[in-house]
MARBA-3410 file (N, C-alpha, C, O; in Angstrom, 1 decimal):
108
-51.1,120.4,115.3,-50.3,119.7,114.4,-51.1,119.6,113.1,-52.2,119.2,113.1 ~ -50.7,119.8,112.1,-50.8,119.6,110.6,-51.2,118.4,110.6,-51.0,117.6,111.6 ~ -51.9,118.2,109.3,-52.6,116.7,109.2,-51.4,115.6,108.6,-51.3,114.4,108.7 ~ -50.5,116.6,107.9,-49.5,115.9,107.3,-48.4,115.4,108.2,-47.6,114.5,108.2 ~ -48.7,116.3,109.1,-47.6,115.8,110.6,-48.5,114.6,111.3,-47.9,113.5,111.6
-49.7,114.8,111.5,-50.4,113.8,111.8,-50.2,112.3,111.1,-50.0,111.3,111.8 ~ -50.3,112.3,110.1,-49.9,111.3,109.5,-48.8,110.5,109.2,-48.8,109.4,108.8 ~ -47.7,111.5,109.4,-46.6,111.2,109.3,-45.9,110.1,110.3,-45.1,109.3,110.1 ~ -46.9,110.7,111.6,-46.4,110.5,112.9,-47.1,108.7,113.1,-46.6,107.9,113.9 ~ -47.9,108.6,112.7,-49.1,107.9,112.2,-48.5,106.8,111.1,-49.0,105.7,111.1
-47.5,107.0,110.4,-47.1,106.4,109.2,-46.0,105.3,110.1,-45.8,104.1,109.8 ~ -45.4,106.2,111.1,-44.1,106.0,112.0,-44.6,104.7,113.1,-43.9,103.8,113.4 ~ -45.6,105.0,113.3,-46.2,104.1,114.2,-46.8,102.6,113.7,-46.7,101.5,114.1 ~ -47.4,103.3,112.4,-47.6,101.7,111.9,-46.6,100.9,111.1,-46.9,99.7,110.7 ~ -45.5,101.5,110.9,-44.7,101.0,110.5,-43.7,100.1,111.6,-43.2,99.0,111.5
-43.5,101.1,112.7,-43.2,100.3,114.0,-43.8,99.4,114.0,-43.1,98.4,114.1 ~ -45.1,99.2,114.0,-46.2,98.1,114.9,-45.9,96.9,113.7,-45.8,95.7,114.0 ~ -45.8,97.2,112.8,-45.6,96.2,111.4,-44.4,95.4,111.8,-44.5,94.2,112.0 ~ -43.2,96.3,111.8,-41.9,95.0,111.9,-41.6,94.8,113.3,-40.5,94.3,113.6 ~ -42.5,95.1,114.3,-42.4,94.3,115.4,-43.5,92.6,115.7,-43.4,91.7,116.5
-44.5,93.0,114.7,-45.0,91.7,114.1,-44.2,90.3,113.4,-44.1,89.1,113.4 ~ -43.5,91.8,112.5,-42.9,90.6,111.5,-41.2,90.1,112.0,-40.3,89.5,111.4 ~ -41.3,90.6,113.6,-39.8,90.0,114.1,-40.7,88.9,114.9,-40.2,87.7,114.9 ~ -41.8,89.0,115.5,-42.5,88.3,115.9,-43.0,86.4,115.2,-43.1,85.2,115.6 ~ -43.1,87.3,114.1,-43.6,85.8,113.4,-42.2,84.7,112.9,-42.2,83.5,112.5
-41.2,85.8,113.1,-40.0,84.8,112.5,-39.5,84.5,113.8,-38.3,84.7,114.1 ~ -40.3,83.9,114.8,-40.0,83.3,116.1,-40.9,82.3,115.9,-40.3,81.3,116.2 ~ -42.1,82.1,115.6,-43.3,81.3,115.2,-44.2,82.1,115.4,-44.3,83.3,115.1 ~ -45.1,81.4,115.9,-46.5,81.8,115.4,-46.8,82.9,117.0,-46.6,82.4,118.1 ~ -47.4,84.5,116.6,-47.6,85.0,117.6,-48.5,85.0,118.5,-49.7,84.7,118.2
-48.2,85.3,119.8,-49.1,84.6,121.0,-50.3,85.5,121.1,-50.1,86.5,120.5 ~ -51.5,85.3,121.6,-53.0,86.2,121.7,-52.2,87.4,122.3,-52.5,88.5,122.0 ~ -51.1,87.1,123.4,-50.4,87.8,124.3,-49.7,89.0,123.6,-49.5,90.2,124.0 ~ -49.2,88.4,122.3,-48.4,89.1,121.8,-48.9,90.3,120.3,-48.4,91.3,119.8 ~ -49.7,89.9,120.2,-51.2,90.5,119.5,-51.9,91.9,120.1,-52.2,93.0,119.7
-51.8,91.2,121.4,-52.9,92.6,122.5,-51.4,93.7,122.7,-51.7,94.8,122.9 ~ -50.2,93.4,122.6,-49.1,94.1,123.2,-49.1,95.2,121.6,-49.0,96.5,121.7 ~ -49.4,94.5,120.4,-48.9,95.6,119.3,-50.6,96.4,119.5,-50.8,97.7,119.5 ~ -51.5,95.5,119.6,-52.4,96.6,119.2,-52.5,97.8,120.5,-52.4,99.0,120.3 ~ -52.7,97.1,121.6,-52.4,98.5,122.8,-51.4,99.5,123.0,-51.6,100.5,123.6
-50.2,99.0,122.2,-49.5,99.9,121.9,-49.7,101.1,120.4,-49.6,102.3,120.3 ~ -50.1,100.0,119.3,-50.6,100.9,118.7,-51.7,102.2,119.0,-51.6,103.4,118.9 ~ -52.9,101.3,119.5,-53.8,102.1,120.1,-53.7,103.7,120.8,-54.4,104.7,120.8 ~ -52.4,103.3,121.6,-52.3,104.2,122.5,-51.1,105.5,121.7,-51.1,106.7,122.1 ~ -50.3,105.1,120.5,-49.5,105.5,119.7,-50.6,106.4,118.9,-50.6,107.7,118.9
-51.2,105.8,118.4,-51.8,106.7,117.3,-53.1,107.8,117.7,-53.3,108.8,117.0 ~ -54.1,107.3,119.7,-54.5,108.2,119.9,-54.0,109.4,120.6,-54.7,110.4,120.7 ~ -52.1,109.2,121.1,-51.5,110.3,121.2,-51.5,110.9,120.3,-52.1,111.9,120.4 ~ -50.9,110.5,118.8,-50.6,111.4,117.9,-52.1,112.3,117.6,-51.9,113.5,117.3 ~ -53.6,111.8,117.6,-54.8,112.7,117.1,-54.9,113.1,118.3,-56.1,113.2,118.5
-54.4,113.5,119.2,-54.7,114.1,120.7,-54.4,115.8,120.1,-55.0,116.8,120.3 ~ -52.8,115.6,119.1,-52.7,116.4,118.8,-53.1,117.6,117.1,-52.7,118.6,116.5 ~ -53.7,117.0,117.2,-54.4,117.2,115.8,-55.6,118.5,116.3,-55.9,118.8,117.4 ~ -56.2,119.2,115.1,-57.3,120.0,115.3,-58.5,119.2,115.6,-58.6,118.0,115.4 ~ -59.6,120.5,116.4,-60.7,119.3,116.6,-61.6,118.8,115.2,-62.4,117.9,115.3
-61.4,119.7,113.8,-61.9,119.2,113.5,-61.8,118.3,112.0,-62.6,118.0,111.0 ~ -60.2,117.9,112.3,-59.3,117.2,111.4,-60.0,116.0,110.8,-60.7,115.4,111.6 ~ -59.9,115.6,109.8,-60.3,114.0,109.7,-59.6,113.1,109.8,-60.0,112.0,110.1 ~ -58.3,113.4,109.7,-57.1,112.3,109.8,-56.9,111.9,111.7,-56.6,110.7,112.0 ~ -57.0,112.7,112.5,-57.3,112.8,114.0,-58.4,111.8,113.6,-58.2,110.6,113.4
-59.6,112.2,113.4,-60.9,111.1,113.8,-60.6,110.0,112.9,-61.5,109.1,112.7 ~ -59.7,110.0,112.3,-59.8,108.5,111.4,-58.5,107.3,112.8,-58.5,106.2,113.3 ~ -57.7,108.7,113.1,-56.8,107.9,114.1,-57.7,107.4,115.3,-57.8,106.3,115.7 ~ -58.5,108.8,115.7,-59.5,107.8,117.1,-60.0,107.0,116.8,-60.1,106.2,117.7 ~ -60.6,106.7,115.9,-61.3,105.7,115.6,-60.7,104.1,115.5,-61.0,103.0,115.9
-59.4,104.5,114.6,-58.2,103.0,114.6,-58.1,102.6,115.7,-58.0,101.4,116.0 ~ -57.9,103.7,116.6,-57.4,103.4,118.1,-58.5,102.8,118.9,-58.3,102.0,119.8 ~ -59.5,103.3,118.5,-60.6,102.7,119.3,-60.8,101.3,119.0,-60.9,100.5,119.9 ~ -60.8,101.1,117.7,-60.9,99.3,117.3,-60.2,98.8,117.7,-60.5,97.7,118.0 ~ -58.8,99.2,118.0,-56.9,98.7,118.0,-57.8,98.1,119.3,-58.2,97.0,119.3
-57.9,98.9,120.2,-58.2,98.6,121.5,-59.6,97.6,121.9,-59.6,96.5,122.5 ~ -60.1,97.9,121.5,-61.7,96.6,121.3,-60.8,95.4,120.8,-61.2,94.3,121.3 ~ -60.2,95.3,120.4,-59.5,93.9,119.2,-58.5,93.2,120.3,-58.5,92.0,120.5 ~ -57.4,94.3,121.1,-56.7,93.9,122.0,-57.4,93.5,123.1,-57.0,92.7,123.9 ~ -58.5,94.0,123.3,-59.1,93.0,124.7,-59.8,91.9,124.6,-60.0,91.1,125.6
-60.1,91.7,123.4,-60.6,90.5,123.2,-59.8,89.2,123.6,-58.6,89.4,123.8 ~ -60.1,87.9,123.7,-59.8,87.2,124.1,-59.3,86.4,123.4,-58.9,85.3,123.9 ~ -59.0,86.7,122.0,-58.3,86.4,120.7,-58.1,87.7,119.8,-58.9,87.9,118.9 ~ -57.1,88.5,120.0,-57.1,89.9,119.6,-56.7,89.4,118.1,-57.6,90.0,117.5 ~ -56.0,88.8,117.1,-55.5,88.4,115.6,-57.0,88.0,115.5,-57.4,88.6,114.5
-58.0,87.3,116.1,-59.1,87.3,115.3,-59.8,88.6,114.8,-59.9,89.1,113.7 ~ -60.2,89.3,116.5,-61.2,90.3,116.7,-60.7,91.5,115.9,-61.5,92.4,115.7 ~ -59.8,91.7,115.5,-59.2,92.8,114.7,-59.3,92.2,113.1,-59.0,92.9,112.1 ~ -59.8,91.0,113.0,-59.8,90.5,111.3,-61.6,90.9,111.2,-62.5,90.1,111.3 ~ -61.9,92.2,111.1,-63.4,92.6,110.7,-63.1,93.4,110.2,-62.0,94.0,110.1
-64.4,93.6,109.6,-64.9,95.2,108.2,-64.8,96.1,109.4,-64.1,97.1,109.0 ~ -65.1,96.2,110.5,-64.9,97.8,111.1,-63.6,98.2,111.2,-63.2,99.3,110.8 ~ -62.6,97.2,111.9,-61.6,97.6,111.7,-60.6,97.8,110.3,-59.6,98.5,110.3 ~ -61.1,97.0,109.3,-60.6,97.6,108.1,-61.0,98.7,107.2,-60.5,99.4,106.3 ~ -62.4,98.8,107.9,-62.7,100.3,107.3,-62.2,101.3,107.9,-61.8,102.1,107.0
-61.9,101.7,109.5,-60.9,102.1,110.0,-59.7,102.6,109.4,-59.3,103.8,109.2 ~ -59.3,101.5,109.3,-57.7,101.7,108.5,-58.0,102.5,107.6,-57.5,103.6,107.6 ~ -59.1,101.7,106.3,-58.6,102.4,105.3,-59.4,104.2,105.4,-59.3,105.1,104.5 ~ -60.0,104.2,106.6,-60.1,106.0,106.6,-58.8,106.6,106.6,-58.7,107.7,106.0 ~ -57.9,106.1,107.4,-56.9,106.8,107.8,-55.8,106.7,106.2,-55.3,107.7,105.7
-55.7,105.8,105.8,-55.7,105.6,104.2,-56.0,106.7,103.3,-55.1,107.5,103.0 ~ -56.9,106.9,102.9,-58.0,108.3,102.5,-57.6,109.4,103.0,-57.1,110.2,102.2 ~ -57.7,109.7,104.1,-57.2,110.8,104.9,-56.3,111.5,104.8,-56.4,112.7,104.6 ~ -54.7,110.5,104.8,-53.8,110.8,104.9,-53.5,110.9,103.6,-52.5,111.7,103.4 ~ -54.0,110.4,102.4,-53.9,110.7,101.2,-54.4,111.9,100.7,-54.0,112.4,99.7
-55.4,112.3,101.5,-55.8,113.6,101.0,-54.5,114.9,101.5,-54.1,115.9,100.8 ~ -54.1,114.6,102.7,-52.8,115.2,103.0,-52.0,115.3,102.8,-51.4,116.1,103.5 ~ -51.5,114.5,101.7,-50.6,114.0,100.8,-49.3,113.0,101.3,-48.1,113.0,100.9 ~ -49.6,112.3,102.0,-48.9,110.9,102.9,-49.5,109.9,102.5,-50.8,110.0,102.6 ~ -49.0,108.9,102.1,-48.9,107.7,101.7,-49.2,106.4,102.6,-48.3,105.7,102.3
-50.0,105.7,103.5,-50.0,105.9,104.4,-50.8,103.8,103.9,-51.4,103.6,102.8 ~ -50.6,102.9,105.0,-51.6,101.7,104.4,-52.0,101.0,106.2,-51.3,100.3,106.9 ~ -52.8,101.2,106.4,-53.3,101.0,107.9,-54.8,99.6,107.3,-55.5,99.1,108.2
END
C-alpha cells in the first residue's frame, strides 16, 4: 500500500477514534475504561493499517510506533494520563510529518 493510502487509512482511523471521544465526553467525563477502549482500538486500527505498508516506509513506522504508545497508555492504569507525554506526542506528530510528506493532511 502507498504511503498516501497509508495515511489516508490512518486519517480514517483517527478521526473515528476523535468523535467517538467526543460522543463520549458529551455524556460526562470519560471512564479510565473508556480511554483504554479508544486507544486499543486505535492501536490495533492503525498497526493493521502499517502491517500493510512497505518495509521500509516511514509513515508504517511512524504508525507502529503510535500504536505502540496507543497501547502502553491503554494499559496503564489511568490511560487519559499515560498517553499525556512527549513520547506519545512525538509519535503523533511523526505520523504528522510523514503523512505530510505524502501529501495527507493528517493531526495525530
Amino acid at each position: 500500500m502507498s504511503d498516501k493510502k497509508l495515511c489516508e487509512s490512518a486519517k480514517k482511523a483517527g478521526d473515528e477514534m476523535k468523535a467517538a471521544l467526543i460522543d463520549m465526553v458529551k455524556t460526562g467525563e470519560p471512564s479510565a475504561a473508556d480511554y483504554r477502549k479508544i486507544l486499543t482500538g486505535l492501536d490495533r486500527e492503525l498497526t493493521r493499517v502499517a502491517s500493510a505498508g512497505a518495509g521500509n516506509s516511514k509513515v508504517a513506522a511512524a504508525l507502529r510506533r503510535f500504536g505502540d504508545e496507543a497501547a502502553k497508555a491503554a494499559a496503564a492504569p489511568d490511560p487519559a494520563s499515560a498517553a499525556d507525554n512527549p513520547t506519545f506526542e512525538k509519535a503523533g506528530a511523526n505520523i504528522t510529518t510523514a503523512c505530510k510528506a505524502a501529501g495527507v493532511t493528517v493531526n495525530f
